[in-house]
C-alpha positions as CSV (number, residue, x, y, z in Angstrom):
1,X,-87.2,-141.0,22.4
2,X,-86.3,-140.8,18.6
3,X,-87.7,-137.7,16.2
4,X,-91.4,-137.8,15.4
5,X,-93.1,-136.1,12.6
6,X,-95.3,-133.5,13.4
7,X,-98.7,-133.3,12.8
8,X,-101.1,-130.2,11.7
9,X,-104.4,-128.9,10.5
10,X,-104.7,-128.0,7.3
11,X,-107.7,-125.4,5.7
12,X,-110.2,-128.1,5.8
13,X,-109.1,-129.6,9.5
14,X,-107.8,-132.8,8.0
15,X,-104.4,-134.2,10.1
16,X,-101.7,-133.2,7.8
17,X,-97.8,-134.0,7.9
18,X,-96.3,-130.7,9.0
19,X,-93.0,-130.9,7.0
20,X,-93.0,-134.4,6.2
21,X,-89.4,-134.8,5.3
22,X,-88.3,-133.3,9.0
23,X,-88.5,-135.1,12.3
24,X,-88.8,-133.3,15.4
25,X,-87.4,-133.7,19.1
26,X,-89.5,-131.5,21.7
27,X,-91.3,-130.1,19.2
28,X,-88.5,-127.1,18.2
29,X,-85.4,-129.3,18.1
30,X,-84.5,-130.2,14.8
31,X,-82.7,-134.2,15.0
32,X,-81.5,-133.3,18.2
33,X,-78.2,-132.0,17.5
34,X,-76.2,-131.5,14.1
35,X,-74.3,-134.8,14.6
36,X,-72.8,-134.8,11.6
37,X,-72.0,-131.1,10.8
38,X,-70.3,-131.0,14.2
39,X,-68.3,-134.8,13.2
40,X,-67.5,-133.6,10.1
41,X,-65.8,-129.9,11.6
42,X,-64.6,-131.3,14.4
43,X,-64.0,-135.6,14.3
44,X,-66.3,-136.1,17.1
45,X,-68.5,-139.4,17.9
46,X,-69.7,-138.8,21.5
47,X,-71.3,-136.1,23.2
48,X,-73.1,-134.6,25.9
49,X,-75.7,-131.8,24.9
50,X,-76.9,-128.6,27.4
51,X,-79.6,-127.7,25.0
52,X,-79.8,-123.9,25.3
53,X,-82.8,-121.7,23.0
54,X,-80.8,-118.9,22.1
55,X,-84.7,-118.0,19.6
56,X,-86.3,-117.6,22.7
57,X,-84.2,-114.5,23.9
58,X,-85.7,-111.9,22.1
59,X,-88.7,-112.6,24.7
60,X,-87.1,-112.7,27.9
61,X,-84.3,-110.3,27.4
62,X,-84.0,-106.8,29.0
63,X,-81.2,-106.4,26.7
64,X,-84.0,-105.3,24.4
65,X,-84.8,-102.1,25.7
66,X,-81.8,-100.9,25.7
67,X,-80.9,-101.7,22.0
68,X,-84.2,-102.1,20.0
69,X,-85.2,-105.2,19.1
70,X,-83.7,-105.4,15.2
71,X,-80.0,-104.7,16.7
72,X,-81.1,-107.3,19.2
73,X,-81.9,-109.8,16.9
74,X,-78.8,-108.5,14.6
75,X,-76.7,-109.3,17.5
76,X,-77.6,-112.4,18.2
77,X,-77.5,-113.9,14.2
78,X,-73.8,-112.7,14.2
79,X,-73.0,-114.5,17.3
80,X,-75.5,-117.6,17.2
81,X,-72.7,-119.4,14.4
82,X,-69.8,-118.9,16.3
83,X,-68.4,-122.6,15.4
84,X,-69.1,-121.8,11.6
85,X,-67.4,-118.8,11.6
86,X,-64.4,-120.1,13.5
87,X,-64.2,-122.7,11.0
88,X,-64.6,-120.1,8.6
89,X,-61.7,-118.2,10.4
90,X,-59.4,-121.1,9.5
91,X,-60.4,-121.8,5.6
92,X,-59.8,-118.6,4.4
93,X,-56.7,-117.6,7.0
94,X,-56.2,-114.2,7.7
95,X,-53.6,-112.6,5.5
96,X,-52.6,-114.0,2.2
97,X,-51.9,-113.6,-1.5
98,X,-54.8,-114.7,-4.1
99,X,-52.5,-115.1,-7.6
100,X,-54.2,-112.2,-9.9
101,X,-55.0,-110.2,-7.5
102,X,-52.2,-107.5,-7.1
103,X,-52.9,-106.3,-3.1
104,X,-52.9,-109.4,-0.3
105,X,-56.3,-109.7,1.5
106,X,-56.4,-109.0,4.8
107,X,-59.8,-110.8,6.4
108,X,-60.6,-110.2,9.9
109,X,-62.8,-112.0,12.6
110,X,-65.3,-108.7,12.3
111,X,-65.0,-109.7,8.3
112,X,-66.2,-113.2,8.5
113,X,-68.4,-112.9,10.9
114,X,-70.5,-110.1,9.3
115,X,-70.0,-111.9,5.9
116,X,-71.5,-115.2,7.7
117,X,-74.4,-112.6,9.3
118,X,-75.9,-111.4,5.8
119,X,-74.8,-115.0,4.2
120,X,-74.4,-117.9,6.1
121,X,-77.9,-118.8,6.7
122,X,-78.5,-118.5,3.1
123,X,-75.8,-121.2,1.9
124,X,-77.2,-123.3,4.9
125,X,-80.6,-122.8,3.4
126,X,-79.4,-123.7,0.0
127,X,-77.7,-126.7,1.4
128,X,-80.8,-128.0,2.3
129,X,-82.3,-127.3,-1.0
130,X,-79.9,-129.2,-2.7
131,X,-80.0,-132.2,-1.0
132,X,-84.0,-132.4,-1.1
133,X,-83.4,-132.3,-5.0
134,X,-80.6,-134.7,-4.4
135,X,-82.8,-137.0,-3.2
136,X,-85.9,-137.1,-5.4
137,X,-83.4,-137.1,-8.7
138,X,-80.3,-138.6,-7.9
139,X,-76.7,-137.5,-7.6
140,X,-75.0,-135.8,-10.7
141,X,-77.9,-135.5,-12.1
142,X,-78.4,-131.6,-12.4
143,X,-76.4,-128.4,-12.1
144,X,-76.4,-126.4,-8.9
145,X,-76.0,-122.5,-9.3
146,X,-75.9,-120.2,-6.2
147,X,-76.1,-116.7,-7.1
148,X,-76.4,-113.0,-4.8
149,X,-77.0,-110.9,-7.6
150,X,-79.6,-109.0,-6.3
151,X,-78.1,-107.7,-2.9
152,X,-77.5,-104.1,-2.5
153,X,-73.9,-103.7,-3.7
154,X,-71.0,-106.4,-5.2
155,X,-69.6,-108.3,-3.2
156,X,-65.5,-107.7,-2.5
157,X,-63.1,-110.9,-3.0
158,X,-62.9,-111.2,1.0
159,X,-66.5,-111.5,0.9
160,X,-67.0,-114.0,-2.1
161,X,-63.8,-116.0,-0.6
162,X,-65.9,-116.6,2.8
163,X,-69.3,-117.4,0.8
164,X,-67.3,-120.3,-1.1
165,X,-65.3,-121.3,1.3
166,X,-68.7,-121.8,3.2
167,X,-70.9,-123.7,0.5
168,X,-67.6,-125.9,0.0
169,X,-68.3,-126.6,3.9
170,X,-71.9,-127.6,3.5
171,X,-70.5,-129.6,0.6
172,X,-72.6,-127.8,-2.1
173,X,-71.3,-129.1,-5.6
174,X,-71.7,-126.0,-7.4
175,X,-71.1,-125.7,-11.2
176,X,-71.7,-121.9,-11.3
177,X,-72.1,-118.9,-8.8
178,X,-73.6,-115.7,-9.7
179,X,-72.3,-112.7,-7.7
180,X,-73.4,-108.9,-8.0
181,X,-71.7,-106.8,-10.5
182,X,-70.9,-102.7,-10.4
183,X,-73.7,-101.5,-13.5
184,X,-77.3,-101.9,-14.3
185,X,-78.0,-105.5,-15.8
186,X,-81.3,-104.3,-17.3
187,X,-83.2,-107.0,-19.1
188,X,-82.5,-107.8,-23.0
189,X,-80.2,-104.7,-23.0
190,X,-76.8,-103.0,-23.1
191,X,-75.3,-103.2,-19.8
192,X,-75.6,-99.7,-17.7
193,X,-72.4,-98.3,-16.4
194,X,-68.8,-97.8,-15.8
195,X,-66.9,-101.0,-18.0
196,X,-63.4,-100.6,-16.4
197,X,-65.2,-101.3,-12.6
198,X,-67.0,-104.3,-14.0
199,X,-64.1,-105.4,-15.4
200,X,-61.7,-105.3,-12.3
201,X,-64.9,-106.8,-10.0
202,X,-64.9,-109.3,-12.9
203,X,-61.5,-110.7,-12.7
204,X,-61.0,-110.7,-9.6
205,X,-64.3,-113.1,-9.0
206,X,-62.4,-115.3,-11.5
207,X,-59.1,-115.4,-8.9
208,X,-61.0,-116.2,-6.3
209,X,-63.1,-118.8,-7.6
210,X,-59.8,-120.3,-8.8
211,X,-58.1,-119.4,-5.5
212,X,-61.4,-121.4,-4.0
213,X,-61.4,-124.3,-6.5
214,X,-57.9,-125.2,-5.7
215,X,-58.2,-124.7,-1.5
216,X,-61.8,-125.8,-0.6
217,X,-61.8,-128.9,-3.1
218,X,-65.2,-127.5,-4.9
219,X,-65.7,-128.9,-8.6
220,X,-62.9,-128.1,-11.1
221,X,-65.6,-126.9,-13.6
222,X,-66.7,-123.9,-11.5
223,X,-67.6,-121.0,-13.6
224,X,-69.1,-117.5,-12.9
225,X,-72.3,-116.7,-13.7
226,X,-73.5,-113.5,-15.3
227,X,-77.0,-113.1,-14.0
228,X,-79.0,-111.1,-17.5
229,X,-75.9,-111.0,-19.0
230,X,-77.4,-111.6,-22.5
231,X,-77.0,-108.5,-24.3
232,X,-74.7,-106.6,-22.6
233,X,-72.2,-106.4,-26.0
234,X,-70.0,-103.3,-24.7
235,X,-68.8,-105.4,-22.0
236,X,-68.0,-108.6,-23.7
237,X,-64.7,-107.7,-25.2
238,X,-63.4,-107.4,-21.0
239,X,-64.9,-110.5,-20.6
240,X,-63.5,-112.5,-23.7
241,X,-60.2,-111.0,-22.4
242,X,-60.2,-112.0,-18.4
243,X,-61.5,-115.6,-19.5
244,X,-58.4,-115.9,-22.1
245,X,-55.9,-114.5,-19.3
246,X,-57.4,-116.8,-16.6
247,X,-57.6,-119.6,-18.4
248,X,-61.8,-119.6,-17.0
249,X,-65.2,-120.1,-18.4
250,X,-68.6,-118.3,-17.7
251,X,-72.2,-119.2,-17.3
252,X,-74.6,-116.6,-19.7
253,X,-78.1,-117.2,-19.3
254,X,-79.7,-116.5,-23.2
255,X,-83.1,-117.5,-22.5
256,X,-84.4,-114.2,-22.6
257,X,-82.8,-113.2,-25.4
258,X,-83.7,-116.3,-27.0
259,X,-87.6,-115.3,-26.5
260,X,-87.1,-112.1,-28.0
261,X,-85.3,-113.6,-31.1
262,X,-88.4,-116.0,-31.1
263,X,-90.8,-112.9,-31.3
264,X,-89.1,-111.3,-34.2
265,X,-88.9,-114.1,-36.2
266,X,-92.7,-114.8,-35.6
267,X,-93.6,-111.1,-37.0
268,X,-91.1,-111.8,-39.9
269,X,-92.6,-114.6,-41.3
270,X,-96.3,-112.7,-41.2
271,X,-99.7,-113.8,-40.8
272,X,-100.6,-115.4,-37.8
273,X,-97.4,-115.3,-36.2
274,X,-97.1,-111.3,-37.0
275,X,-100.3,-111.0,-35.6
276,X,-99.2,-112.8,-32.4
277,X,-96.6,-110.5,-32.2
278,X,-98.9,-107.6,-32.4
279,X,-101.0,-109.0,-29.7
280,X,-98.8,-110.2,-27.3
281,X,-97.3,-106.1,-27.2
282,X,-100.7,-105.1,-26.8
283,X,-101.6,-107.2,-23.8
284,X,-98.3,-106.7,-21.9
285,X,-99.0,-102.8,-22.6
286,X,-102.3,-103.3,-20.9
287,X,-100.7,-105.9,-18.0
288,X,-96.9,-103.5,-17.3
289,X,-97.8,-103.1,-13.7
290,X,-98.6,-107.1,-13.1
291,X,-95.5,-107.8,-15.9
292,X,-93.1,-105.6,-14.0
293,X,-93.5,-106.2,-10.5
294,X,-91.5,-109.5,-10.0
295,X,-88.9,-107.7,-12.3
296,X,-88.7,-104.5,-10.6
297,X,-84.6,-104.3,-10.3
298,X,-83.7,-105.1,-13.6
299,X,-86.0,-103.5,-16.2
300,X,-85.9,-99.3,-16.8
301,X,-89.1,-98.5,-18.8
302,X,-90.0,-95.3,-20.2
303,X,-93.7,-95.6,-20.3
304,X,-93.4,-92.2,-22.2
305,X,-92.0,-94.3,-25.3
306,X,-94.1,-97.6,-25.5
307,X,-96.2,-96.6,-28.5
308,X,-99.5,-97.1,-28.2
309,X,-101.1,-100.6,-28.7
310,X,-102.8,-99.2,-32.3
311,X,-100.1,-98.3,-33.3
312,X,-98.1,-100.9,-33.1
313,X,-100.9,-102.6,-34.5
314,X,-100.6,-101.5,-37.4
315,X,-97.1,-102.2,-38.2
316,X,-95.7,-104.0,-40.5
317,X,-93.4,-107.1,-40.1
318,X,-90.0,-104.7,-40.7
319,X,-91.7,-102.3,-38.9
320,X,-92.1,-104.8,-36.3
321,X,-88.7,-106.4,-36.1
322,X,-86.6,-103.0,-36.4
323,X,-88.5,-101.5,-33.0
324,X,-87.4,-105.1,-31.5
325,X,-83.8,-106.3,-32.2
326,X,-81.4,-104.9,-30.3
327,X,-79.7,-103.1,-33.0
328,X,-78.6,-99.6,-31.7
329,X,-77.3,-98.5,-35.4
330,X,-81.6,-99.1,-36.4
331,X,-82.8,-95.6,-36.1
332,X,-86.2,-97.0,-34.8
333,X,-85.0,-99.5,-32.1
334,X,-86.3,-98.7,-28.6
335,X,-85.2,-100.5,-26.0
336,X,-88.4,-99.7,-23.5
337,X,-90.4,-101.7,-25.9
338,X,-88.0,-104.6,-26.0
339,X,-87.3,-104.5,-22.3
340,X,-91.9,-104.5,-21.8
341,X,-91.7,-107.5,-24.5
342,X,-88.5,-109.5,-22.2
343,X,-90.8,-109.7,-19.6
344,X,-93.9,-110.4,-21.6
345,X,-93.4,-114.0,-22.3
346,X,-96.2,-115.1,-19.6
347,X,-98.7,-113.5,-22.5
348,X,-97.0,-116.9,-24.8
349,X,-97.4,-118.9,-22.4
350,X,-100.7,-118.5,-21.7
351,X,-101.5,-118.3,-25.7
352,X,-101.1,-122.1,-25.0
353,X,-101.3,-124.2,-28.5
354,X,-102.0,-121.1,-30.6
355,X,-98.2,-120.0,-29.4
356,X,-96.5,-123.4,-29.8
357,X,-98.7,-124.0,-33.3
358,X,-96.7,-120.7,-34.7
359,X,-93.6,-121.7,-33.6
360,X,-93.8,-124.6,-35.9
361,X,-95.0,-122.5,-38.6
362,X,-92.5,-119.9,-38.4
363,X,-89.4,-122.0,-37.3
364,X,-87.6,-121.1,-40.3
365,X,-87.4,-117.5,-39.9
366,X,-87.0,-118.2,-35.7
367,X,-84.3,-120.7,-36.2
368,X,-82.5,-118.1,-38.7
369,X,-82.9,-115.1,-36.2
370,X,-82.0,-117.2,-32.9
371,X,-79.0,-118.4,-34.4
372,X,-77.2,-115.2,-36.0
373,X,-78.1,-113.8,-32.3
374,X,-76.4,-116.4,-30.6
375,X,-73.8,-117.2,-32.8
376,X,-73.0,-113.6,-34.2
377,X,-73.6,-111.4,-31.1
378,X,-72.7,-113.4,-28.1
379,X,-70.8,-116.6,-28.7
380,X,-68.0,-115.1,-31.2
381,X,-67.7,-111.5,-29.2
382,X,-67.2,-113.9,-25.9
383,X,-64.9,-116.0,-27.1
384,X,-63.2,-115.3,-30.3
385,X,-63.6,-111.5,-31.1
């Protein structure tokens, strides 16, 4: 029988498509068999399939009482890809010499396959992301970014070597990718830690990526990503420097900045869009636990030194703009109440046309303070000096 789609109840009992884009064999088996994965690996057109439902171990398996079930399941998510990671075994090799990177890299099975354990699933996962958007808007038609900045520590050049070599597997076209750094990248300021580490994590990443570009075939125009790396001027000058020695580019995300710049040039022109300003501090003050939450990782505010919503009330349009721009040689800039304000954008957002009606009335002074920030304190450090 070919794959069906499956059908479910939804809240109000209605027959619903349950995952309409999927089809189903048996009810659990997902098309059968990866046909083409396994063509594609391997150059195989004909096969005979002992289906086996390694998911249903956990249930059935004394081995459980002996190990716990979290090791259990551990266990079996390192074994489950065995033809992934032997694949995996033979893209990256086993001993070799990355140019830039002064000490050959020595990977072994135990590598790969606990890489492929904490990652693997994730690429796979991301495949399938990226060819539902494939799909609804075409081919070459937007830019794919795959990042792991927010694991628990950096990822070492055996480790990022094994994640590309994999998402060049699932044939993931991606323009940037976005590992974890040494430091704290806190939101809309200076970047937290030791500069020489983030440098040597830094260009290294850039060797392996071209190491990757060159071996696994993926786009030419690869380029590292620098998850909230807007702001983060004391290590700029290492970054300017590897990109000129490796010949590389990088992905910086500025659209946090970017708000920020838009909020100081609001309370610079005045009136209605100081007033904005004024309010949209005082309602994130009132909303920091909701605000903070999703950003939990990569904001550090001292709730000690947010002054109080009167206060700031009261300020003037200097007053304003001083406590905000990320100028550390301003006697009265404070970084808690820019990193509160970084994340307080959804207060804009929901200021609806008020918000968008002082944009237009203020775009002078936003267009004058977006630009010198771009232009003046990240494009020209990054690439010129």
């Amino acid at each position: 029988y070919p794959p069906v789609q499956l059908r479910a109840r939804n809240f109000d009992g209605k027959s619903v498509a349950y995952m309409p884009h999927n089809r189903w064999i048996d009810g659990s088996v997902h098309d059968d068999i990866p046909k083409e994965k396994v063509n594609r690996l391997h150059n195989i057109n004909h096969y005979i399939v002992s289906q086996t439902n390694p998911h249903v171990l956990p249930f059935i398996s004394e081995e459980i009482e002996d190990t716990g079930v979290i090791p259990f399941i551990q266990d079996i998510i390192v074994k489950a890809p065995m033809v992934q990671i032997e694949h995996l075994l033979e893209l990256v090799q086993q001993h070799f010499e990355i140019p830039g990177i002064g000490t050959p890299l020595e990977i072994t099975r135990n590598d790969v396959a606990n890489t492929a354990a904490t990652f693997l699933f994730a690429v796979q996962k991301s495949a399938e992301v990226f060819r539902y958007i494939e799909s609804k808007k075409g081919p070459d038609s937007f830019i794919p970014e795959i990042s792991m900045d927010e694991t628990v520590s950096p990822q070492t050049p055996p480790e990022l070597l094994v994640i590309l070599a994999a998402i060049a597997d699932e044939n993931i076209p991606i323009q940037t990718i976005a590992p974890k750094f040494s430091g704290e990248f806190h939101k809309g300021v200076d970047y937290i830690g030791d500069p020489q580490i983030f440098a040597r994590e830094f260009d290294e990443d850039l060797c392996v990526i071209a190491h990757a570009v060159a071996t696994y075939g993926l786009p030419q125009n690869l380029k590292l990503s620098v998850h909230s790396g807007s702001d983060k001027f004391s290590i700029y000058p290492t970054i300017r420097q590897s990109l000129q020695k490796r010949n590389a580019g990088v992905h910086l995300k500025t659209a946090g900045t970017n708000w920020l710049e838009e909020l100081i040039g609001l309370a610079e022109a005045g009136g209605e869009g100081l007033a904005i300003a004024r309010e949209i501090y005082a309602q994130s003050l009132a909303r920091i636990d909701e605000l903070s939450e999703p950003y939990a990782t990569v904001v550090d505010i001292d709730r000690s030194q947010l002054p109080p919503a009167g206060t700031v009330t009261s300020w003037s349009a200097s007053e304003f703009a001083d406590a905000l721009r990320h100028d550390h040689s301003c006697a009265t800039f404070n970084p808690h109440l820019r990193q509160l304000l970084h994340i307080g954008f959804k207060i804009a957002a929901e200021m609806g046309p008020r918000y968008i009606a002082a944009l237009e009335s203020c775009a002078n002074s936003i267009t004058r303070n977006t630009t010198t920030n771009l232009v003046d304190r990240h494009l020209k450090p990054l690439l010129i000096g």
